[in-house]
KEDO-932007 format. One line per 5 residues: number of its first residue (from 1); their letters; for each residue x, y, z of C-alpha. Coordinates in Angstrom, 3 decimals. Example, Ala and Ser with C-alpha at 12.3 -4.5 7.8 and 13.67 -1.06 7.14 Angstrom:
1	AS	12.300/-4.500/7.800 | 13.670/-1.060/7.140
//
This chain:
1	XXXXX	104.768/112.741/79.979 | 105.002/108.707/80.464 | 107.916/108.723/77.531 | 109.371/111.215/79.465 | 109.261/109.671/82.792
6	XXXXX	109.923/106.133/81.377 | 113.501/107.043/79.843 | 114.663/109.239/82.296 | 117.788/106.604/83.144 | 118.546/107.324/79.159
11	XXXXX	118.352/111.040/79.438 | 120.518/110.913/82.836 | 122.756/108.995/80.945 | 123.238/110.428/77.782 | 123.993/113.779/79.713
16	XXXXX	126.528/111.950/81.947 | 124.609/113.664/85.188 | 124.613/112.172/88.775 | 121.828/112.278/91.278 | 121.829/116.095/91.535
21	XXXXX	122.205/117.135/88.592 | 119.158/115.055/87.414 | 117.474/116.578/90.438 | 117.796/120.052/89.057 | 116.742/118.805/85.423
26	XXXXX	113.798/118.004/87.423 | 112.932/120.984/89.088 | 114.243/122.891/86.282 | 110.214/121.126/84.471 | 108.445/121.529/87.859
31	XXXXX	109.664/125.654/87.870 | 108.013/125.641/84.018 | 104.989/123.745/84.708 | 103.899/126.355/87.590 | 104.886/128.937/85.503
36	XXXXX	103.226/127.695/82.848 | 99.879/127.155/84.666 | 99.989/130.684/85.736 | 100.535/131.909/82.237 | 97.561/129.742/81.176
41	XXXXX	95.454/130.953/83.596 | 95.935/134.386/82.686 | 95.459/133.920/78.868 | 93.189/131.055/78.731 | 89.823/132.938/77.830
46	XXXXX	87.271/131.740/75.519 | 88.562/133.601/71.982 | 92.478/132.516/73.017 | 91.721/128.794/73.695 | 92.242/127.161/69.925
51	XXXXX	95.491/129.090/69.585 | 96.781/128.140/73.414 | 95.852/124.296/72.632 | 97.352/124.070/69.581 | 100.789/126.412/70.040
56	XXXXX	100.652/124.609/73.576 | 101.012/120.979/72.109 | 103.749/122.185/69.476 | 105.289/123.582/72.142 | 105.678/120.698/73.855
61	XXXXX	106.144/118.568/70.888 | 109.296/120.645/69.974 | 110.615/120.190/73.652 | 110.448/116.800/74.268 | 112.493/116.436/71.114
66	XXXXX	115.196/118.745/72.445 | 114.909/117.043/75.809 | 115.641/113.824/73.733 | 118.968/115.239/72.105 | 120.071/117.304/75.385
71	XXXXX	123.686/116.152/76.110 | 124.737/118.284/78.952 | 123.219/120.214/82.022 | 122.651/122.922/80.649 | 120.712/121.860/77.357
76	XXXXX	118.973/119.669/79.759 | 117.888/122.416/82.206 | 116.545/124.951/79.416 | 114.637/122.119/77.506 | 113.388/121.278/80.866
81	XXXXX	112.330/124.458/81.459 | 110.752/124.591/78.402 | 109.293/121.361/78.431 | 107.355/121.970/81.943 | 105.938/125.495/80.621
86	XXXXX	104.502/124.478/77.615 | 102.753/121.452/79.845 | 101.643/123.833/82.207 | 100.108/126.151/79.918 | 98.547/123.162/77.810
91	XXXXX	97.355/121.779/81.162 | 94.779/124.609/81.892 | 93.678/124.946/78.382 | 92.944/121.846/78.165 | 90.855/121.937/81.501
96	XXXXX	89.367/125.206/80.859 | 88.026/123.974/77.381 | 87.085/120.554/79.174 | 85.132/122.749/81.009 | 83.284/124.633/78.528
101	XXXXX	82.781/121.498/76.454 | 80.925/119.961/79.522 | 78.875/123.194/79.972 | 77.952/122.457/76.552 | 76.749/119.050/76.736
106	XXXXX	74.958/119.827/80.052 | 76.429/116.554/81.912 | 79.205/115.576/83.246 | 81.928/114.100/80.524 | 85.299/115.585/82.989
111	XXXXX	86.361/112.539/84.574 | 86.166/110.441/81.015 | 87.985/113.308/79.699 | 90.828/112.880/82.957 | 90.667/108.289/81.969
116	XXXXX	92.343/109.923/78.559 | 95.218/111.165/80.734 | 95.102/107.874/82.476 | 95.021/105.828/79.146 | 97.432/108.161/77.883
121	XXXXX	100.084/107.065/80.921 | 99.713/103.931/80.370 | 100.082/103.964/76.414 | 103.270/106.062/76.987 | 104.633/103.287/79.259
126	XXXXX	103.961/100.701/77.235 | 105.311/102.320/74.162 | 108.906/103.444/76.495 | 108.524/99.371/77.286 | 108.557/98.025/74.216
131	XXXXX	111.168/100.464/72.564 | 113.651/100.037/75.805 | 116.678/99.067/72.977 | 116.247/101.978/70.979 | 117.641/105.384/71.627
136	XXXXX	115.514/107.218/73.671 | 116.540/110.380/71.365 | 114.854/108.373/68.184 | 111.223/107.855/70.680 | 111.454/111.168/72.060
141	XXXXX	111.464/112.542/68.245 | 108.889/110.671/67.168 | 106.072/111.234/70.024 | 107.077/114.701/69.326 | 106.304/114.723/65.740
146	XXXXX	102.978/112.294/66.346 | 101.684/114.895/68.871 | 102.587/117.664/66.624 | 100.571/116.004/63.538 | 97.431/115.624/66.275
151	XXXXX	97.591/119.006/67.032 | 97.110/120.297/63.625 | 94.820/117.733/62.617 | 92.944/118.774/65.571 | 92.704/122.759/64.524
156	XXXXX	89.068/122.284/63.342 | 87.673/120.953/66.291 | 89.876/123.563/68.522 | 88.154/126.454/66.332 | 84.675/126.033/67.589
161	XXXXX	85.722/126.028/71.600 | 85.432/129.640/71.430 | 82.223/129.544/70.461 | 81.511/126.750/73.216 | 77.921/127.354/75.248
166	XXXXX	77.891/128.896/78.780 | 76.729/126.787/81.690 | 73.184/125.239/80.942 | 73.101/122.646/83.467 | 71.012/123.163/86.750
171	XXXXX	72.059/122.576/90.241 | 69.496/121.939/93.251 | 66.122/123.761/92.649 | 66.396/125.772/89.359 | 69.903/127.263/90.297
176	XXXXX	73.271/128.138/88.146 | 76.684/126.705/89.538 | 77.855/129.268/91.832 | 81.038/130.858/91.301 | 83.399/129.306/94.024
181	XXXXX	84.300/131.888/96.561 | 87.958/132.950/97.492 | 87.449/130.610/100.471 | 86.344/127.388/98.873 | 88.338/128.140/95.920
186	XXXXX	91.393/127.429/98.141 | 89.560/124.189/99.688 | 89.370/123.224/96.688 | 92.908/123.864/95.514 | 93.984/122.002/98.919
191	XXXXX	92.128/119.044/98.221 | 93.819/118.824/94.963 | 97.004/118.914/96.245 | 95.672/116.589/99.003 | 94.392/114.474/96.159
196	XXXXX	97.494/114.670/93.930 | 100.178/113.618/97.021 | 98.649/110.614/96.439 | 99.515/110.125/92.748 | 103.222/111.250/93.765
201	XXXXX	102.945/108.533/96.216 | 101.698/105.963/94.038 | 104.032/106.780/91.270 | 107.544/107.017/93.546 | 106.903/104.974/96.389
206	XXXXX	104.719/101.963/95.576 | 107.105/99.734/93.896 | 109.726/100.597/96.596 | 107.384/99.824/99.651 | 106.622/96.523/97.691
211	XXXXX	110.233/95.726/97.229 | 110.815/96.374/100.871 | 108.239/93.519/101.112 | 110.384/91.322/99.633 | 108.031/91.186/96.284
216	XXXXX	109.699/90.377/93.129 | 110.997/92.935/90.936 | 108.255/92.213/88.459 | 105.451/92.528/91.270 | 106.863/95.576/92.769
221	XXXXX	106.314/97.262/89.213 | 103.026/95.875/88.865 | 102.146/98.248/91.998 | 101.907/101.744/89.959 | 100.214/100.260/86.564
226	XXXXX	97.736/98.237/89.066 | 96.605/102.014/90.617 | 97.066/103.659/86.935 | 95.067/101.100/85.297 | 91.977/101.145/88.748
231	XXXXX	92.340/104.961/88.614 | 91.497/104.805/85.027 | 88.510/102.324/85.071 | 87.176/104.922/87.829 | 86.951/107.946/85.296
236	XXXXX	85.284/105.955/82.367 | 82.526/105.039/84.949 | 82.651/108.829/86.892 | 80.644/110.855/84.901 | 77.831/108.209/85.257
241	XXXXX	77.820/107.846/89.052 | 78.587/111.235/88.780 | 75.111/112.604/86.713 | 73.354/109.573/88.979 | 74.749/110.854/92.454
246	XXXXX	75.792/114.196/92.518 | 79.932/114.726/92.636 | 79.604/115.449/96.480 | 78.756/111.832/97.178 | 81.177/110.524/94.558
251	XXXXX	83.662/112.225/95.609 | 83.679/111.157/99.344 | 82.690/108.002/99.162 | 85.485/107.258/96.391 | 87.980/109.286/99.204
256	XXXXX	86.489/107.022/102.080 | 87.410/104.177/99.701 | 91.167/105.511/98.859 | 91.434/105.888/102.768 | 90.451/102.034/102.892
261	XXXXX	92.278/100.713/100.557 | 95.757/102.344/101.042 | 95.179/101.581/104.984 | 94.856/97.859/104.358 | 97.619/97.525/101.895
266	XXXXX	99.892/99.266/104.288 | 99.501/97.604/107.399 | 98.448/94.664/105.692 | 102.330/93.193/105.171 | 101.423/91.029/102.158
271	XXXXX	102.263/91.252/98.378 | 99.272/90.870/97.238 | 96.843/92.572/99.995 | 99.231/95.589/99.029 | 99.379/95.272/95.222
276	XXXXX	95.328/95.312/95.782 | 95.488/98.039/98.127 | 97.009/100.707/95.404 | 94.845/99.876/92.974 | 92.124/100.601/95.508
281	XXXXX	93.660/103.377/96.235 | 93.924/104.869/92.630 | 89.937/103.972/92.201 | 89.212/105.630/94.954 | 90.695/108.848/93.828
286	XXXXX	89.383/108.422/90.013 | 86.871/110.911/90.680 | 88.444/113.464/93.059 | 90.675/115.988/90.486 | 88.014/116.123/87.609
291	XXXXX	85.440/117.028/90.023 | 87.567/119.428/91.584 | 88.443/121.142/88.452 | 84.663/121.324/87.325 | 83.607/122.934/90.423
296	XXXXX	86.610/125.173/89.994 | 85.805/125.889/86.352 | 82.800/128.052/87.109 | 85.755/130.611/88.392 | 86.995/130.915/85.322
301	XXXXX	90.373/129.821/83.710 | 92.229/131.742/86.629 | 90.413/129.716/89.305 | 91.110/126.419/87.322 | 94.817/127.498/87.078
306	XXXXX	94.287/127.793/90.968 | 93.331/124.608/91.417 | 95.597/122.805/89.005 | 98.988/124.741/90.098 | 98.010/123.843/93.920
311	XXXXX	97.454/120.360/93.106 | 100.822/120.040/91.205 | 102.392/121.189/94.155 | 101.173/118.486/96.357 | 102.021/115.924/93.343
316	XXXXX	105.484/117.325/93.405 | 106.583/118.047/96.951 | 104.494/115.199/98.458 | 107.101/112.207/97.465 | 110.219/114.386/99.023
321	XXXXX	107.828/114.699/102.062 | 107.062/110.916/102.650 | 110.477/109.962/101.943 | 111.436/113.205/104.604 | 108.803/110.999/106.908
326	XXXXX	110.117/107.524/106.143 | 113.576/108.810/107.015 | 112.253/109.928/110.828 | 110.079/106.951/111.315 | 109.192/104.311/108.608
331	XXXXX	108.056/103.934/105.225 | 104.669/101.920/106.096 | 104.157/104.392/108.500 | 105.024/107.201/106.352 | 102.912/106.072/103.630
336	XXXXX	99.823/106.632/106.217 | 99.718/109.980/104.935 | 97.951/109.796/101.643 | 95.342/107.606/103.085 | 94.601/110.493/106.599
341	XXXXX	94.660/113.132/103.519 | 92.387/110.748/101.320 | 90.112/110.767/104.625 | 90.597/114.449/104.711 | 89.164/114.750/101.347
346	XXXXX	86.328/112.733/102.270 | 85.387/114.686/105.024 | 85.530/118.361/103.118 | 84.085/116.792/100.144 | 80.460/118.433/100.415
351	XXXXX	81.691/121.260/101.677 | 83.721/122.629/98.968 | 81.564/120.457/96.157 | 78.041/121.482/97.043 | 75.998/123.593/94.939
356	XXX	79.679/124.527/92.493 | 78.880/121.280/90.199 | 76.068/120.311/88.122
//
């Protein structure tokens, strides 16, 4: 996904499109990925998970390759399309056999499962760095085949998932996670997406409301590997504060933090209080999505589909909304919304956590 994001210029270019037309190439992958998590979500049961992983990250292998040798629209737009299902449809298997995995182990390993996401981002951007002067066609082909040669190296390990253990870890006195309810399954799909506006923020608008400062153009890109890099060292450390405090209090205290941090770097009018306020920001909300998706797991790989498909949309509509706000009033003020929705989180945290989470 980082390749992908990181030579998007080179795509738009070698397909000759204009602002729009990379627009729909975009929304052409954000149509597949919902798709694709409500495809998951319907197949992802215990006996199909080693087949969905594995055909899931050939699948995607195959279509970042033909994203890389797309030269019009329409090439574009079906690889695309492609492209976002397989990710969507990888996505829940991944989180519904993250889930089983940590029923296994009987403590919480989800949020260092979600830093290998974060890691991953930041590999990906590194490696679209360093290879700016090559074609992006040669890069694309090669993550593509690398991912493909993990996948089927991986095959053992997939195997045994079906065989994973059901939940063994206790919650309160003696009790089972509960099953989340229709009601606080849909809290805790809104918090995602609550949760995930902020990493469409961070991602879109941070280096533009440094630039706006006046910050360098080498600062201003600093601002998104600063929160990718916090959000990271969050999840390594999660599961621990997570088995030590319970993910209610994680959760909103790391929320209550995020509100903090973002508030401060916003009205705060300073490269470097801002550069310091993202990456508070993305520590903050380390925590938020892997507990989320645990609590959601005990529903079943429908309710994490749920939960993951809600969230996207917040990730995806939620920069087209602040820049919609920014428009009307300004983009510090604008930006004010991840950090009242970070506060939001904070406050509904125990609600929709307690007793779903071991």
């Amino acid at each position: 996904m980082a390749v992908w994001g990181a030579r998007m210029p080179a795509v738009q270019q070698a397909a000759h499109l204009g602002t729009a037309g990379l627009a729909l190439v975009l929304l052409a992958a954000a149509v597949g990925m919902v798709a694709g998590l409500q495809l998951g979500g319907r197949y992802a049961r215990p006996a199909r998970l080693p087949a969905l992983l594995t055909s899931g990250s050939l699948a995607l292998a195959g279509c970042l390759v033909l994203v890389g040798h797309g030269e019009s629209l329409s090439e574009l737009l079906a690889a695309a399309l492609a492209f976002g299902l397989a990710h969507g449809v990888l996505d829940v298997a991944a989180n519904s056999a993250a889930v089983r995995c940590q029923n296994a182990f009987g403590r919480p390993i989800m949020s260092g499962l979600h830093a290998a996401y974060s890691l991953g981002a930041l590999a990906g951007a590194a490696l679209a760095a360093l290879t700016a002067q090559a074609p992006h066609s040669t890069l694309f082909t090669a993550t593509g085949a690398l991912l493909a040669g993990v996948a089927v190296a991986a095959v053992p390990v997939t195997r045994s998932l079906s065989g994973a253990d059901r939940p063994t870890a206790r919650v309160g006195a003696g009790q089972l996670p509960l099953l989340p309810s229709p009601g606080k399954l849909w809290l805790l799909a809104a918090l995602a997406a609550a949760s995930l506006l902020g990493e469409g923020a961070a991602a879109d608008w941070a280096a533009v409301h440094l630039h706006n400062l006046g910050a360098p153009t080498a600062a201003s890109a600093t601002a998104f590997a600063l929160y990718s890099a916090a959000m990271a060292a969050g999840r390594l450390t999660g599961d621990r504060l997570t088995a030590a405090f319970g993910a209610p209090t994680v959760v909103r205290a790391g929320a209550l933090l995020a509100t903090a941090g973002l508030t401060i770097g916003v009205i705060g009018n300073s490269t470097p209080l801002t550069l310091t306020g993202w990456a508070v920001f993305g520590l903050g909300l380390s925590t938020t999505v892997p507990s989320l998706i645990t609590a959601a797991g005990a529903g079943g790989a429908k309710a994490v589909a749920t939960v993951t498909a809600t969230g996207y949309l917040g990730l995806l509509a939620g920069p087209a909304l602040i820049g919609a706000l920014a428009s009307a009033t300004t983009l510090p003020t604008a930006l004010l919304l991840p950090a009242l929705l970070a506060a939001a989180v904070a406050a509904l945290a125990h609600r929709a956590l307690e007793n779903t989470t071991p």
